[in-house]
N, C-alpha and C positions, 0 to 999 in steps of 0.2 A: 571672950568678951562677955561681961555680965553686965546686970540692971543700972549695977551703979557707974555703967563709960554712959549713960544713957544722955549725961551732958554733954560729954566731948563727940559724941556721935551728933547732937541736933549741933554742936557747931560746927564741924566738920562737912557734915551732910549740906549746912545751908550755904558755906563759903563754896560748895564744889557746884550747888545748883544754879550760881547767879548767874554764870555763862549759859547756860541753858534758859534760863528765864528773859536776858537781855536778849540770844538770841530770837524767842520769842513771843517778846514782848507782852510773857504772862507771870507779876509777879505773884501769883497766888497758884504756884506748882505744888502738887501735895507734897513734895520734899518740902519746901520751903514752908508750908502752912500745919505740919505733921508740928505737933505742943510733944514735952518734955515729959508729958504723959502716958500719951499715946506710943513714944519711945522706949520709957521702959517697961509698959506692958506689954511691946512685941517681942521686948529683950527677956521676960518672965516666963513668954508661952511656949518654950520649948522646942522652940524651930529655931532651924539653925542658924546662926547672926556669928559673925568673925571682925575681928577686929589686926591692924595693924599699928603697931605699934610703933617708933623710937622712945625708947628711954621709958618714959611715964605718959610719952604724949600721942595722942590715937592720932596718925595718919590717916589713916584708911578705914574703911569698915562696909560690911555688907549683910543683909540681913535676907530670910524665905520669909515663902509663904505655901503651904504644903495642901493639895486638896487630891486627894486617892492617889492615881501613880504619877502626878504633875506637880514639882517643885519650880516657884516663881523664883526668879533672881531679883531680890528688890534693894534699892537706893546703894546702891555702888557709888561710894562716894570716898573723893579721894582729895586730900587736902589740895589747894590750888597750886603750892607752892611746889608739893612734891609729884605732880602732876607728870607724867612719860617716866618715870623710875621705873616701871614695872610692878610698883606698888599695887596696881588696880590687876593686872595681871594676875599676881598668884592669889588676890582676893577672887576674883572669877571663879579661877582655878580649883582653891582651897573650897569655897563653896560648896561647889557641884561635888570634892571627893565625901562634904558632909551628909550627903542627901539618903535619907531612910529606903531601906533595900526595897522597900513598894516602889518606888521612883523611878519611871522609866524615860518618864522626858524632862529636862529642866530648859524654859522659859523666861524671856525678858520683854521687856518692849523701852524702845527710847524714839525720842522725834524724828519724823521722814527727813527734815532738816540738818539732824545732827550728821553729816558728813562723816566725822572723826570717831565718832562710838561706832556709829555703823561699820565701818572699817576693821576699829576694836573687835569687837563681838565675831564680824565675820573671819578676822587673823584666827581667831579663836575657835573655830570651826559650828561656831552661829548661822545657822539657816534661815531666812526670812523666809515667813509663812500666809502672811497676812497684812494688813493695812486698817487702823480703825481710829477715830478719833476719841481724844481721852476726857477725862471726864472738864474739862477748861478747855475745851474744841481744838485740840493741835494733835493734829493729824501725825498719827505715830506708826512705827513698824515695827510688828513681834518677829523674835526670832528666836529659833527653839533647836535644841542640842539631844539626843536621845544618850542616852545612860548604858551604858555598856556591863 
């Protein structure tokens, strides 16, 4: 995935956050308030970002953020339609096998509320670590994978 999916990623990313947002009744979630900008200067910086695709049309997509041997997992966003495919699945997956050989633990964090990612991440062999509220006060849980 390069600078120029950097549309179909803000649309994608913001049709997958609404449910996140309704369920907590915060619509100004940095997925959703992240400009067209700001997407494809993280899609330029050289960290890893993956894209799914059908045909010409980006399903899925997921993007890091790399700070010494800890890779973030950020904005896992998967179109709403094609939602439970397994599409988000090997975006997770795919991710973590892109992560730079300094990399010994990769990280996420999603809402204490979210029931169903929680679930996700822990099928996925996601360990919850922690508990902090985000930067819009909703109380979230990081969950961290170590790098084999």
């Amino acid at each position: 995935m390069t600078s120029e999916h950097a549309g179909q990623v803000l649309t994608v990313q913001r049709a997958a956050y609404l449910e996140e947002a309704r369920r907590y009744g915060a619509w100004d979630l940095p997925p959703l308030v992240e400009t067209l900008d700001e997407i494809t200067r993280h899609l330029k910086d050289g960290t890893p970002a993956l894209g799914a695709f059908d045909g010409q049309r980006l399903i899925g997509s997921v993007r890091s953020r790399i700070e010494q041997d800890r890779m973030e997992i950020a904005r896992l966003s998967v179109a709403p339609d094609i939602q439970g495919a397994g599409v988000g699945r090997r975006l997770l997956e795919g991710i973590s096998t892109l992560a730079p050989a300094e990399v010994r633990v990769v990280w996420l964090f999603t809402g204490a509320e979210s029931d169903g990612n929680l679930k996700f991440y822990e099928s996925a062999g996601f360990v919850r670590t922690r508990e902090h509220l985000d930067a819009v006060g909703i109380r979230c849980v990081t969950l961290e994978q170590k790098v084999i």
